[in-house]
C-alpha positions in Angstrom: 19.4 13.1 -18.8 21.4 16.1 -17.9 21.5 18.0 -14.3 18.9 20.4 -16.0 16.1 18.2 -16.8 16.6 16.6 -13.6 16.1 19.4 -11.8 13.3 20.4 -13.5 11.7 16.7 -13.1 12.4 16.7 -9.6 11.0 19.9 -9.2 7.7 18.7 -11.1 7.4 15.5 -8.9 7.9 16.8 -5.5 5.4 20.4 -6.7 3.1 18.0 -7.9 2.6 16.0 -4.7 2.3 18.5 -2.7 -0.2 20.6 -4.7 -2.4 17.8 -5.0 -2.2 16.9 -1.2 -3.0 21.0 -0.3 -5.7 20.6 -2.6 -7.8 17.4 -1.6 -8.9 19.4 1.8 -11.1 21.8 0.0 -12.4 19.3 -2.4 -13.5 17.0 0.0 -11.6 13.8 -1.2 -8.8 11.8 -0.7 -5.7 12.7 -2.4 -4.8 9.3 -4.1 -7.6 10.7 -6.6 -5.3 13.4 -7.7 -2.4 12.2 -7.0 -2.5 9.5 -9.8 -4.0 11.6 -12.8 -1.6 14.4 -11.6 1.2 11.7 -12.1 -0.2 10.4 -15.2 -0.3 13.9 -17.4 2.8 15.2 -15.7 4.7 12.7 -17.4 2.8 13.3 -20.5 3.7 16.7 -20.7 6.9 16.7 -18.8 9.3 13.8 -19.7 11.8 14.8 -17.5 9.5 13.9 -14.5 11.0 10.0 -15.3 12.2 8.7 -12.0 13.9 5.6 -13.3 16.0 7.9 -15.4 16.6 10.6 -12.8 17.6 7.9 -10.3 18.6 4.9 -12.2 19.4 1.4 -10.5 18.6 3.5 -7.3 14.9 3.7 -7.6 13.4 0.6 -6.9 15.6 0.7 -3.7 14.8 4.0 -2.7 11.1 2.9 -3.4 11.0 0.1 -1.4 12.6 2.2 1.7 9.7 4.8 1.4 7.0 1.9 1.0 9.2 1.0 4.7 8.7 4.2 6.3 4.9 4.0 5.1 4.3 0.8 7.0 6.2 1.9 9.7 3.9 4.5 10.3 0.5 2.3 9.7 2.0 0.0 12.3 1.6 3.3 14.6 -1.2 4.2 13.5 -2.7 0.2 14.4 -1.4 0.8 18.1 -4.3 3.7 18.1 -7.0 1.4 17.1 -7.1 -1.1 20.0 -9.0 -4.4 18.4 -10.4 -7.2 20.5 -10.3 -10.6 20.7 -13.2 -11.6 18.8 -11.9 -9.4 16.2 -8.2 -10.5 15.8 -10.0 -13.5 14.1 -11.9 -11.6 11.4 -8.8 -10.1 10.4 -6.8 -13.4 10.2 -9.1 -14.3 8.2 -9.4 -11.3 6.1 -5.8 -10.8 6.0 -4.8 -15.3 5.1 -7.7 -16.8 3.6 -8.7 -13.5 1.9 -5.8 -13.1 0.3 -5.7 -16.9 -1.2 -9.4 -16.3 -2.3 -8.1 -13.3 -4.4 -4.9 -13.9 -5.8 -6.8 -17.0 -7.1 -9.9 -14.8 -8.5 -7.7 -12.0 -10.0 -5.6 -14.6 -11.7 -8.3 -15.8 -13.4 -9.3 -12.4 -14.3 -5.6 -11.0 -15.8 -5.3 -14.5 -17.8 -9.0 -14.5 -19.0 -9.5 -10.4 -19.7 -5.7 -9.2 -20.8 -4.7 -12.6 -22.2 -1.4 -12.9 -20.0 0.6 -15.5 -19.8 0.0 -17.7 -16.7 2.9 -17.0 -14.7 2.6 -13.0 -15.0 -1.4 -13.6 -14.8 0.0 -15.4 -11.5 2.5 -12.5 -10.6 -0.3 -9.9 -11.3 -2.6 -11.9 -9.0 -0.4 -11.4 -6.2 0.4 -8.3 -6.9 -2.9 -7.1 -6.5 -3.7 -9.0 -3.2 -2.4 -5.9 -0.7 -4.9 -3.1 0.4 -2.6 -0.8 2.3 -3.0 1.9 4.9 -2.0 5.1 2.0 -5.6 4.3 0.5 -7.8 2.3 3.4 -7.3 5.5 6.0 -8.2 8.3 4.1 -11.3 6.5 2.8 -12.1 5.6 5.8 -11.2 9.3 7.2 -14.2 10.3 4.6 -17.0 7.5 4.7 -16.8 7.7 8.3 -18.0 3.9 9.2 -18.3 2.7 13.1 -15.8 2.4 15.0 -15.4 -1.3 14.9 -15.8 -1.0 11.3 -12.7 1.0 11.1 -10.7 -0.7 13.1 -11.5 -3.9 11.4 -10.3 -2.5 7.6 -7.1 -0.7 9.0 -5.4 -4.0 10.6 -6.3 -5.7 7.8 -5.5 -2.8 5.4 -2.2 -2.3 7.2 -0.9 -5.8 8.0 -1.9 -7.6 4.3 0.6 -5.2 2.6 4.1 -7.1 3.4 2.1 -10.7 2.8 1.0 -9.9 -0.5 4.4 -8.4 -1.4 6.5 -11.4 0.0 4.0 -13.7 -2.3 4.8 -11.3 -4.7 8.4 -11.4 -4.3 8.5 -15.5 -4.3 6.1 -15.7 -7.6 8.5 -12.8 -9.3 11.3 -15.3 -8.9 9.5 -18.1 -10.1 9.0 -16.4 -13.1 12.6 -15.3 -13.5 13.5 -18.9 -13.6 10.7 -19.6 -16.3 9.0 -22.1 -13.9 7.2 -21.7 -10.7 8.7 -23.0 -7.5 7.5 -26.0 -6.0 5.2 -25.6 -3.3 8.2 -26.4 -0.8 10.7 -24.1 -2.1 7.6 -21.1 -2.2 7.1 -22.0 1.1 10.4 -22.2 2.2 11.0 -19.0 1.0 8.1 -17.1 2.8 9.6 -18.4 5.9 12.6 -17.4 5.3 11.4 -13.9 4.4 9.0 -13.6 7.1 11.6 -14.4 10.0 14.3 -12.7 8.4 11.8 -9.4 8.4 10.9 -10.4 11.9 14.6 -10.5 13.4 15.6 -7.4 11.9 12.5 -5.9 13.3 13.6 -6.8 17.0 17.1 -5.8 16.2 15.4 -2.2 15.1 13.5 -2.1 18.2 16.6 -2.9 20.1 17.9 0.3 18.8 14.9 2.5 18.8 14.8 2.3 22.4 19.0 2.6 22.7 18.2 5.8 20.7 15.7 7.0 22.2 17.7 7.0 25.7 20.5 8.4 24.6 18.8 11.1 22.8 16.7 12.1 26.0 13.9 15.1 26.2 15.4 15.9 22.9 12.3 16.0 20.0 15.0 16.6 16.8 17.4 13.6 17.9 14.2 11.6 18.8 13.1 12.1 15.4 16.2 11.4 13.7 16.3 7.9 16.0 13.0 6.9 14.9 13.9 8.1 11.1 17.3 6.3 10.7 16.4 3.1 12.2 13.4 2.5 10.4 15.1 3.3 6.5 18.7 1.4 7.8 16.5 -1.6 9.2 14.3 -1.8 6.1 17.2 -1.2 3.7 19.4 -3.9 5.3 16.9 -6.7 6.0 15.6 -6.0 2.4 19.2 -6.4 1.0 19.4 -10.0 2.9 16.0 -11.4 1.4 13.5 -9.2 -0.7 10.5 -7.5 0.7 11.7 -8.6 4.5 12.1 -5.0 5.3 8.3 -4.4 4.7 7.7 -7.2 7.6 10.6 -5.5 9.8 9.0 -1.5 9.3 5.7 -3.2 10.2 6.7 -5.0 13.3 8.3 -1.8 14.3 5.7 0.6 14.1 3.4 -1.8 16.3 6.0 -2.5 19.0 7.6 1.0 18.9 5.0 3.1 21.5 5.3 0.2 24.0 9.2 1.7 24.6 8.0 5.1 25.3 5.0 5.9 23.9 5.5 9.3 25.7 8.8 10.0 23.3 7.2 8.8 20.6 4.1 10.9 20.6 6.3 14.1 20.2 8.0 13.0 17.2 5.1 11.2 15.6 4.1 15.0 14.5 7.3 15.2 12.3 7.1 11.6 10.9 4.0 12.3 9.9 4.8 14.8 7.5 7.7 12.6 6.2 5.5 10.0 5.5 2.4 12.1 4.0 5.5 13.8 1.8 6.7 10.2 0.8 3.2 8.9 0.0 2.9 12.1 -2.9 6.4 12.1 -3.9 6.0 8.3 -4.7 2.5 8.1 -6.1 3.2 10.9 -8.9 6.7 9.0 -9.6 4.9 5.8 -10.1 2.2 7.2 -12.1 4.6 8.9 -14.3 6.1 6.0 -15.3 2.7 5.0 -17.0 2.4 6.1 -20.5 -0.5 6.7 -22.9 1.0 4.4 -25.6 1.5 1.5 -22.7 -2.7 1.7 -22.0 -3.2 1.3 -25.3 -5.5 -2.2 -25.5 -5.5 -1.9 -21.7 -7.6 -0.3 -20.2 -11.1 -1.6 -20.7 -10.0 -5.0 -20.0 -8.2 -3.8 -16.9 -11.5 -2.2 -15.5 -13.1 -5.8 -16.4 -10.8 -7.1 -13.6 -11.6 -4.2 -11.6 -15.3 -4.9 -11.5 -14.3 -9.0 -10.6 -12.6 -7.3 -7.6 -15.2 -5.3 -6.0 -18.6 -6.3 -7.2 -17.7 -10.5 -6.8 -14.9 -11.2 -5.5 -14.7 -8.8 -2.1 -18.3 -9.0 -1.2 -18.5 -12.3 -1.7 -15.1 -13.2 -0.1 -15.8 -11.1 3.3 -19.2 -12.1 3.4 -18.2 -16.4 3.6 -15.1 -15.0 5.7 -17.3 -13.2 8.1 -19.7 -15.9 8.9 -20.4 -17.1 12.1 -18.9 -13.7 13.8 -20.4 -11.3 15.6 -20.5 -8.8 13.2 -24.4 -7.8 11.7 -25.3 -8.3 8.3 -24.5 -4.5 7.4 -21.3 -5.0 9.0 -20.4 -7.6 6.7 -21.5 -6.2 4.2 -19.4 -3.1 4.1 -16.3 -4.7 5.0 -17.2 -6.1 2.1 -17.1 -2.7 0.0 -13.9 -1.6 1.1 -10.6 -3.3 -0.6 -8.9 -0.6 -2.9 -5.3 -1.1 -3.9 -2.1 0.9 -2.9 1.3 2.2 -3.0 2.6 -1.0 -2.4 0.9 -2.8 -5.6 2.4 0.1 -7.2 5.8 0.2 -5.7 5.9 -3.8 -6.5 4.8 -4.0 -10.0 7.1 -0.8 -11.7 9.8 -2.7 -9.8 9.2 -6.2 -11.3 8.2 -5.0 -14.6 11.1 -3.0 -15.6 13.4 -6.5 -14.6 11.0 -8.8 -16.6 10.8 -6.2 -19.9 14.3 -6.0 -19.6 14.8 -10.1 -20.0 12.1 -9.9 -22.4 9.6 -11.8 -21.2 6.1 -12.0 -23.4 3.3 -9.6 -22.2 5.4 -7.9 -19.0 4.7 -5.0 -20.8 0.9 -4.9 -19.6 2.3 -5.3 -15.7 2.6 -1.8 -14.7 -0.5 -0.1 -16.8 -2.3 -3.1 -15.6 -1.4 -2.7 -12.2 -2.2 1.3 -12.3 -5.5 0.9 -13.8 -6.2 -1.5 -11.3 -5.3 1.4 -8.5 -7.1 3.5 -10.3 -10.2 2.2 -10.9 -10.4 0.4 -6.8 -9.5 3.9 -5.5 -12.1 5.6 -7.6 -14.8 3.2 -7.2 -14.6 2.9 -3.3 -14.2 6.7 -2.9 -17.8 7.3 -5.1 -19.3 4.7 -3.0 -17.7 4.7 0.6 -20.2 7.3 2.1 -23.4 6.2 -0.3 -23.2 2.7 0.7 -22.5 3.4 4.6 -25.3 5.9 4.8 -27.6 3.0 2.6 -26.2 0.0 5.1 -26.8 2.5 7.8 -23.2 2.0 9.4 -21.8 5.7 9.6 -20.9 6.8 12.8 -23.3 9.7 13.7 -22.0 11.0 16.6 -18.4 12.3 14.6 -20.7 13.2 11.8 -22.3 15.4 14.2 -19.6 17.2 15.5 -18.9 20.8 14.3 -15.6 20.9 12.3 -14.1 22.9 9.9 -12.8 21.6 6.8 -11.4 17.6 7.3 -7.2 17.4 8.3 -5.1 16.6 5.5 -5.8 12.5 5.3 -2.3 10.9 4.2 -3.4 9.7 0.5 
């Protein structure tokens, strides 16, 4: 690919995702649901809007620093949302036992529906375990549930995205060596991972607040504190053990306003724009790489998956995990109807399949198309539903309904 072409893919990527975010506004729905079909066609009709050609080995790094930044900013965004105690439980159980329940259930589903292999049914069972704050806010931002509601499905949204991509990361390698790891080495390696993502988190804090001091009343040096810490913490602890930088970026973002929360709400302004701009920029990349030939066979049973996801498995699942709580019936129920997949399913699976089509490995092919659909079809689902089913549970929260507004702010997609 020459310097023209990339130019003109660049220019087609970036246009694209912001286009699509100026546009979701007026229409009334989350970006996500342009974002993707955007990607898709544009890399139908323009070829050139191929990121792994335009950037090469550099991609999947760069991804995984803007999946970083994107945590690092739900972890702020978690500090708003105060949860209590009874709560904190729900979400552990959400976030742990959840997550078992449906990497299980959608392994089962990729090696009975698509025919995988087990150990990439596996991989795409883990894969598809993390919600993620890109997708959960801005659906949220829309349906407009209760309060508690909302709190409930952004920790859970926010803080299952680095577990399901370090179980991610420790079934990719197990498939790399042809065999799973034993249970021991798996969980050795989560561990390891986990603190790993945990000291470098401190260590980022450390200099956050060393930043922020020396950079004083100052709201472009603030910015560029909070900016280069998070991507040079995220890039390093991910270059010591996989994936430990999402762990590290979330950390961050949820300690970060207890240094100087003053500080950080002037700069927060700036960030979020970064972060909204990386959200676009990546979903039309990712969805780019998807081609028509690659759905071929896919597709309908893909969305057979899809349906075990959110009519069996997530209602079902929340409603067991639920029990006992103090949260009503309703409640329940529409925790229950709110698990669609994000940017960091997508960020994970492009990354992995490229490395297991490379080494040849039977039926990696379906990974990323799989994994797309998948996004697709949760995102489209829960953003058709989200405000039918609230108004039908009766769980929308009346009082912001009420209140006179122009058209909704930009949600982050």
């Amino acid at each position: 690919m020459d310097a023209e072409q990339i130019l003109v893919g660049i220019a087609v990527i970036v246009g694209l995702a912001v286009a699509c975010q100026l546009l979701a506004p007026p229409l009334r729905t989350p970006a996500l649901v342009l974002l993707l079909p955007a990607g898709f066609i544009a890399g139908i009709i323009f070829p050139q809007a191929n990121a792994t050609e335009i950037l090469g080995d550099a991609f999947s790094p760069l991804v995984n620093i803007a999946v970083g930044l994107i945590l690092f900013h739900g972890g702020l965004e978690l500090v708003e949302e105060r949860i209590d105690r009874p709560d904190k439980k729900i979400i552990q159980r959400l976030i742990f036992f959840g997550a078992l329940i449906t990497w299980a259930c959608a392994t089962w589903a990729a090696f009975v529906f698509l025919g995988l292999p087990t150990q990439l049914a596996v991989l795409l069972g883990a894969i598809v375990i993390v919600s993620g704050p890109t997708v959960v806010a801005p659906l949220l931002a829309f349906a407009k549930p209760q309060m508690r509601i909302r709190r409930i499905l952004a920790w859970e949204g926010t803080l299952i995205d680095p577990v399901g991509a370090l179980v991610a990361v420790i079934v990719f390698q197990g498939v790399q060596l042809t065999s799973e790891p034993s249970l021991g080495d798996a969980v050795l390696s989560f561990v390891t991972s986990v603190t790993i993502g945990v000291a470098g988190g401190l260590i980022g804090l450390a200099l956050i607040w060393l930043g922020m001091l020396l950079a004083g009343p100052s709201k472009v040096l603030g910015t560029q504190v909070l900016l280069g810490v998070v991507i040079a913490t995220t890039a390093l602890t991910d270059a010591i053990s996989d994936d430990s930088g999402l762990v590290a970026a979330v950390l961050m973002g949820m300690i970060a306003p207890l240094i100087d929360r003053e500080k950080l709400a002037a700069v927060k302004p700036f960030f979020d724009t970064v972060v909204s701009f990386a959200i676009g920029v990546l979903f039309i990349a990712i969805s780019a790489l998807v081609t028509p030939e690659s759905l071929q066979g896919i597709v309908l049973p893909t969305l057979g998956i899809v349906a075990v996801l959110v009519l069996v498995v997530r209602p079902l699942s929340a409603f067991i995990l639920t029990a006992g709580t103090t949260l009503n019936n309703r409640e329940r129920l529409y925790i229950g109807w709110m698990a669609p997949r994000g940017i960091v399913a997508a960020a994970t699976a492009s990354s992995f399949s490229a490395t297991l089509i490379a080494a040849n490995m039977p039926g990696a092919e379906k990974l990323l198309p799989a994994t797309f659909v998948i996004i697709a079809g949760t995102v489209l689902f829960y953003s058709a539903t989200a405000v039918p089913m609230a108004k039908l549970l009766k769980v929308r929260d009346v009082e912001e309904i009420l209140e006179p507004t122009d058209l909704p702010p930009l949600p982050l997609p």
